[in-house]
C-alpha positions in Angstrom: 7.0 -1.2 13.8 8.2 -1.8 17.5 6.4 -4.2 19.7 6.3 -1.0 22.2 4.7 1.4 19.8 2.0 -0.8 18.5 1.3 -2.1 22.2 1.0 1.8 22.7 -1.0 1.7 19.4 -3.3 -0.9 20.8 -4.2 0.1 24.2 -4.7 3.4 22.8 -6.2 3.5 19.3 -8.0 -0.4 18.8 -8.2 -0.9 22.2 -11.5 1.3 22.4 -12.3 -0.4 18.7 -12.2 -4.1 20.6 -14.8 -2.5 23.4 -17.1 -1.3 21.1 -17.2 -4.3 19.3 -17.7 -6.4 22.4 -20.2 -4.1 23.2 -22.4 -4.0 20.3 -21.4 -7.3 18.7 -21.4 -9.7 22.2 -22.7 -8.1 25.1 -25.5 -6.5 24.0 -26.9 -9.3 21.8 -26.3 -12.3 24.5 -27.9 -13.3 27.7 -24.6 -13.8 30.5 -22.8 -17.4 30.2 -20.6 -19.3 28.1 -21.6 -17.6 24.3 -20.8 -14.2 25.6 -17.3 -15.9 27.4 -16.5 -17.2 23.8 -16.9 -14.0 22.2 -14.6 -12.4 24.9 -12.3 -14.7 24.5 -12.7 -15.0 20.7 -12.0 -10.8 20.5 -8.4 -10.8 22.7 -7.4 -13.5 20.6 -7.7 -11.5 17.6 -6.4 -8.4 19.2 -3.2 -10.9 20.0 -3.3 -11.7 16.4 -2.9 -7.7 15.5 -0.4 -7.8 17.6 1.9 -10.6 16.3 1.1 -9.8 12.7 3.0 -6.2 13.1 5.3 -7.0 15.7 8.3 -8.5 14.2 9.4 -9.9 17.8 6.1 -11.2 18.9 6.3 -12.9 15.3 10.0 -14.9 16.4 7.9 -16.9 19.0 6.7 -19.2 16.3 9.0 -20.6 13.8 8.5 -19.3 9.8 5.3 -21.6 8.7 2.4 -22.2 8.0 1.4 -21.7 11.7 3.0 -17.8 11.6 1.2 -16.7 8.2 -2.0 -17.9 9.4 -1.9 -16.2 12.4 -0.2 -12.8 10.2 -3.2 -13.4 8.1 -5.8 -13.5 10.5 -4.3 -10.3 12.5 -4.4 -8.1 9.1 -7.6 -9.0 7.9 -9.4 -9.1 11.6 -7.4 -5.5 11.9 -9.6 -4.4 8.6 -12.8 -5.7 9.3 -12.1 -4.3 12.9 -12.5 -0.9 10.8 -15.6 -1.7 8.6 -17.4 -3.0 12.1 -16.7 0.1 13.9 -17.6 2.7 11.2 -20.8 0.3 10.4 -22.0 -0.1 13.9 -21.6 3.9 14.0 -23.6 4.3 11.6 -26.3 1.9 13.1 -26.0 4.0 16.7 -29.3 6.5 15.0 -31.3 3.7 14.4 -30.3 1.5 16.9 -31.4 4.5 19.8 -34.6 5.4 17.5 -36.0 2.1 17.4 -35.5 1.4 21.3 -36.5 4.9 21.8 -40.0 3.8 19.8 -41.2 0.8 21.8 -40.2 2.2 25.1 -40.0 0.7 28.1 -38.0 -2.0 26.0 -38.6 -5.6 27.2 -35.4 -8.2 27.1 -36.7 -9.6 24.0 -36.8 -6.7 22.1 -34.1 -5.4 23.2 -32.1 -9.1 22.2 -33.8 -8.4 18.5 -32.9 -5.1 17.8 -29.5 -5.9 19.4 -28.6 -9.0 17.1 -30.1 -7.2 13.9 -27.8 -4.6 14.4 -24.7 -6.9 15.1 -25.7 -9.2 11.8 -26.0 -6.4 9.6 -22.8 -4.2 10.7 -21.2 -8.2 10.0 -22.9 -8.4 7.2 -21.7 -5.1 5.9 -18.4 -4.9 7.2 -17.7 -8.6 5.8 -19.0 -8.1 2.4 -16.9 -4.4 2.6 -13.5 -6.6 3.4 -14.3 -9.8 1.4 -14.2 -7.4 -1.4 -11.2 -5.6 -0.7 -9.3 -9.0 -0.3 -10.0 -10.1 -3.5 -9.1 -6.5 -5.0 -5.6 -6.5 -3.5 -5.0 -10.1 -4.5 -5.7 -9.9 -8.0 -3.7 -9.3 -10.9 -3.0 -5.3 -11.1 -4.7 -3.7 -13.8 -2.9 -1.7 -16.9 -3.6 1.9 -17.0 -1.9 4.2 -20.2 -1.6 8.1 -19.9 0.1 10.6 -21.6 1.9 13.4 -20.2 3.8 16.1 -22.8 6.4 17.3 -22.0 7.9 20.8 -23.5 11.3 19.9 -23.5 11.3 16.5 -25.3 12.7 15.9 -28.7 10.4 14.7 -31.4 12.7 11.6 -32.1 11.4 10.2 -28.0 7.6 11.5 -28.7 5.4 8.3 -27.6 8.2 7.0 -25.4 6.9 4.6 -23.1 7.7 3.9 -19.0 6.4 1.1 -17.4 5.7 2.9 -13.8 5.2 0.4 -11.5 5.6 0.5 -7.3 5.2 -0.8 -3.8 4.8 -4.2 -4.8 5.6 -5.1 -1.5 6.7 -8.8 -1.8 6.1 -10.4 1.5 5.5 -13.3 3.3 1.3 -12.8 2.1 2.1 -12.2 -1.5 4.2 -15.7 -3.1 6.3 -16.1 -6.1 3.1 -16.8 -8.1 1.7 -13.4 -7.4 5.4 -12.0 -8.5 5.4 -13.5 -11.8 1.8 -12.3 -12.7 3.1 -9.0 -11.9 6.0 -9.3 -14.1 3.8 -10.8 -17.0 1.8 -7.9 -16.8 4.6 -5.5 -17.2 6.1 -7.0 -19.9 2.6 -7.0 -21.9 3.1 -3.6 -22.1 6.1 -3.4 -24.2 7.8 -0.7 -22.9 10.7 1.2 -23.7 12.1 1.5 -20.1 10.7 0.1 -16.9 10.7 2.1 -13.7 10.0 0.3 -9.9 9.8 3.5 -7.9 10.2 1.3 -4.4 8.9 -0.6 -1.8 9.4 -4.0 -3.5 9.9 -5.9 -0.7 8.5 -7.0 2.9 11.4 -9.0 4.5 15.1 -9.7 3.9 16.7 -11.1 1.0 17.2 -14.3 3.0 13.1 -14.4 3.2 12.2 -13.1 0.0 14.8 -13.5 -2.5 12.5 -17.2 -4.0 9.6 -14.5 -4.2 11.5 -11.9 -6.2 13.1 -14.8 -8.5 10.9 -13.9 -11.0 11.9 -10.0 -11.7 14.4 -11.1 -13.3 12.3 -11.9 -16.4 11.4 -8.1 -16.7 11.8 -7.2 -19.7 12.0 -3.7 -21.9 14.0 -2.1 -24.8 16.6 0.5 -22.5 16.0 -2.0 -19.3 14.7 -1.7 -15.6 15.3 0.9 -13.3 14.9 0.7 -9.1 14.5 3.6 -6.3 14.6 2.6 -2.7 11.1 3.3 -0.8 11.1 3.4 3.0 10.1 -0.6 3.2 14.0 -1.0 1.5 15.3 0.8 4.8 13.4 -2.1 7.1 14.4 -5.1 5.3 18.2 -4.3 4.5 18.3 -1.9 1.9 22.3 -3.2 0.8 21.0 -6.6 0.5 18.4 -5.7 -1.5 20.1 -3.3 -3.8 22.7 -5.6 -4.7 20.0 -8.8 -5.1 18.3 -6.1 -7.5 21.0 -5.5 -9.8 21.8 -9.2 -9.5 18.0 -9.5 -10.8 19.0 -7.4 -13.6 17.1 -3.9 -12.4 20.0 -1.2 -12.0 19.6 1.2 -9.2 19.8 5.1 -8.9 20.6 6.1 -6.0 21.1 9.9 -6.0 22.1 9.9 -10.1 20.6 10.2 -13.6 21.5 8.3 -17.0 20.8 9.5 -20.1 18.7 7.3 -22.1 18.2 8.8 -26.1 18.4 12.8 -25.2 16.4 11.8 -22.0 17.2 12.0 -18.7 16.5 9.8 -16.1 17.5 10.5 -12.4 16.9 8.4 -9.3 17.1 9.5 -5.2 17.1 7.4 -2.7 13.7 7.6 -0.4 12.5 10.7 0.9 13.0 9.8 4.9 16.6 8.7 3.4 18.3 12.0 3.2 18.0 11.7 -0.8 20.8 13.7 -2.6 19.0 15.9 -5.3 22.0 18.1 -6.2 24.1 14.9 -6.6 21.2 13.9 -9.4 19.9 16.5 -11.1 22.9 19.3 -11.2 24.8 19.7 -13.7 23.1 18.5 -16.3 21.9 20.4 -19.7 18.8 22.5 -19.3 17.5 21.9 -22.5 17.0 18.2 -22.1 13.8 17.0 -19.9 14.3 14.8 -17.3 12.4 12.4 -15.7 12.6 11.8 -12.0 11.8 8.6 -10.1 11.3 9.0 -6.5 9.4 6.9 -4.0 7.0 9.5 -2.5 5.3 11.9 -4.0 6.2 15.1 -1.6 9.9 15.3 -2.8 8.4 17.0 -5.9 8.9 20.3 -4.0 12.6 19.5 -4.0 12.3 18.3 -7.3 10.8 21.8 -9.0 13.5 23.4 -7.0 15.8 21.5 -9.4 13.9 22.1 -12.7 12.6 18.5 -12.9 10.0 18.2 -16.0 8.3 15.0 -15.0 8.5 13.1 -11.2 7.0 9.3 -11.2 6.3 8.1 -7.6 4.0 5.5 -5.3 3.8 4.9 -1.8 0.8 6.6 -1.3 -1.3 2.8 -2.5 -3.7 6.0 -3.5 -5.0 5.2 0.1 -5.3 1.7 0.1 -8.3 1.3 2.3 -11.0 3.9 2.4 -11.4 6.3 4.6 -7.6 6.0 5.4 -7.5 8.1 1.8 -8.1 11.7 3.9 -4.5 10.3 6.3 -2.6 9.7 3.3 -3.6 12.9 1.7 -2.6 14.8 4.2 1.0 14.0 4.7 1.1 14.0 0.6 0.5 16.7 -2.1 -1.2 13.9 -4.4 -3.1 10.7 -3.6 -3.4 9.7 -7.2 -3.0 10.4 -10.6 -1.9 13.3 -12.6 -0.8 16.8 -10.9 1.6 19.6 -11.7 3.5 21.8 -8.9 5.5 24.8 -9.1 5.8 23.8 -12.5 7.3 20.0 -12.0 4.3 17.2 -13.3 3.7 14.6 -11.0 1.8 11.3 -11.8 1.5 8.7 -8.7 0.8 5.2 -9.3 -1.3 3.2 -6.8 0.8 0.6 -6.7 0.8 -3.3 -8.0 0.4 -4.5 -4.0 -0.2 -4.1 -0.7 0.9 -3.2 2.9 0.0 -4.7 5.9 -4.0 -5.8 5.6 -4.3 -7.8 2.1 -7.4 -5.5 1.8 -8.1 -2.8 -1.1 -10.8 -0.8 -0.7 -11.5 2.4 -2.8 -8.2 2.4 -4.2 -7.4 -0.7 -7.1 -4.0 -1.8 -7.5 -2.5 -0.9 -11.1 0.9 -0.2 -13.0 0.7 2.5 -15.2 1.9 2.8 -18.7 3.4 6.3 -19.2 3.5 7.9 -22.7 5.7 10.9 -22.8 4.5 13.3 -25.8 5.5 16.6 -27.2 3.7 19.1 -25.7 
């Protein structure tokens, strides 16, 4: 994201969020002098810390440290709880008016207690809301199974299993350690092919390749298979596709492969011009194929093509409620199973995160897929 847009962004959007809060949360409950200075000064420098965690060239003023990932860290969360503050001060604006309302004309000391009750418990609530969603993107993703038939596929592949995994988003919050777990629980699964449908990485391969050390450990009977998401295209998507093969995951970029009567086809990221002729013509109508593609909307190209099965992510199935109804809207699925014009689609919510390490409405899983014979 530009430093210009999200100055735009800002000023226009959280801007209004940061007055509001200063509002509710310092004016109202403070008498003039150096408390309320302190809280103005406290809320610019966390808008400045929104600000420097998205903007890569605001981020260049401090070297790589431990300095710049506090300050990253302190932007994202701030920029969630910023969220939770807004909606639960909302909320509070009925009561608020009804009890000042009530013991009209309101002296200064009433008005001071109703003003700091509402400020502690929109706190309260917001920080309990994103203390809780911290510790739900951080953790280890949980295993979910389903089975999906499919009417095309031979009896000798019925109960074949594809580790679905996406937008693990390795990054400069996320650590090797946090790699490896995810790895672990892939290979617990015991798959018969593994599929990473994109948005593996935050960063270039000169920030992240330590992080992503541990893929190469992934293990499964007919191997690992990558698809470029749109975070690819930011952090130098032909470094990255030539550190993941050297990580032993093997690209498809606009191609299929057949894998026992099965195929599998790859295209490159929606916003990437993807090349769905290049994978999915020619091929023998009576076999199924599989299609991995980063985001769920290319099914419509996909049914276009005769696809039995598309596996995709990049949705997080939200990530952080109420952003759920955004995401939805610019995506035929959020989550989970769905057929259209005849293609099944099943989107995973994704092992990690983007931006805020927050999860909120929307756990972070990989998703062992059974296919069956319908």
């Amino acid at each position: 994201m530009s430093s210009l847009f999200f100055l735009a962004l800002l000023f226009g959007v959280l801007g209004p969020c940061h007055w509001y809060v200063y509002r509710r949360v310092v004016k109202d409950p403070s008498h003039p002098g150096r408390l309320r200075q302190a809280g103005v000064v406290g809320l610019v420098g966390l808008a400045g810390c929104v600000l420097f965690a998205f903007s890569r060239r605001v981020r260049d003023f401090v070297p790589a440290g431990p300095a710049r990932l506090a300050l990253m860290l302190v932007g994202y969360v701030w920029l969630a709880l910023l969220v939770y503050l807004v909606f639960a001060l909302l909320i509070l604006e009925i009561p608020r008016q009804v009890a000042l309302r009530r013991s009209a004309p309101v002296d200064e000391s009433r008005r001071l207690l109703i003003a700091r009750s509402t400020a502690i418990v929109a706190g309260l609530a917001a920080g309990s809301t994103v203390g809780y969603g911290v510790a739900s993107a951080y953790r280890t993703p949980a295993l979910k199974r389903i089975q999906i038939p499919l009417a095309k596929l031979p009896r000798s592949l019925d109960g074949y299993r594809i580790a679905l995994v996406s937008d693990i988003h390795i990054g400069p919050l996320t650590g090797a350690g946090r790699t490896q777990r995810i790895v672990e629980a892939i290979n617990s699964l015991d798959a018969d092919l593994i599929a990473v449908v994109g948005d593996l990485v935050d960063g270039s391969v000169e920030e992240m390749a330590e992080q992503a050390l541990p893929l190469r450990h992934l293990s499964s009977k007919d191997g690992a298979f990558f698809v470029t998401g749109n975070h690819e295209y930011f952090s130098g998507v032909d470094e990255w596709l030539r550190e993941v093969q050297e990580l032993g995951m093997r690209p498809l970029r606009n191609e299929r492969v057949e894998i026992r009567g099965l195929d599998l086809a790859g295209v490159d990221d929606y916003g990437a011009n993807p090349d769905y002729a290049a994978a999915l013509s020619g091929r023998d109508p009576g076999k199924p194929v599989v299609l991995l593609a980063h985001q769920p909307v290319a099914v419509h190209e996909a049914a276009r093509h005769g696809v039995d099965l598309q596996l995709s992510g990049n949705t997080h199935g939200g990530q952080i409620f109420p952003f759920h109804f955004i995401v939805k809207s610019q995506q035929p699925v959020l989550s989970g199973l769905a057929e259209i014009d005849g293609t099944k689609l099943y989107v995973t919510n994704g092992a990690g995160f983007w931006g805020a390490p927050v999860r909120v409405g929307a756990p972070n899983h990989i998703t062992l897929v059974e296919l069956r014979t319908a």
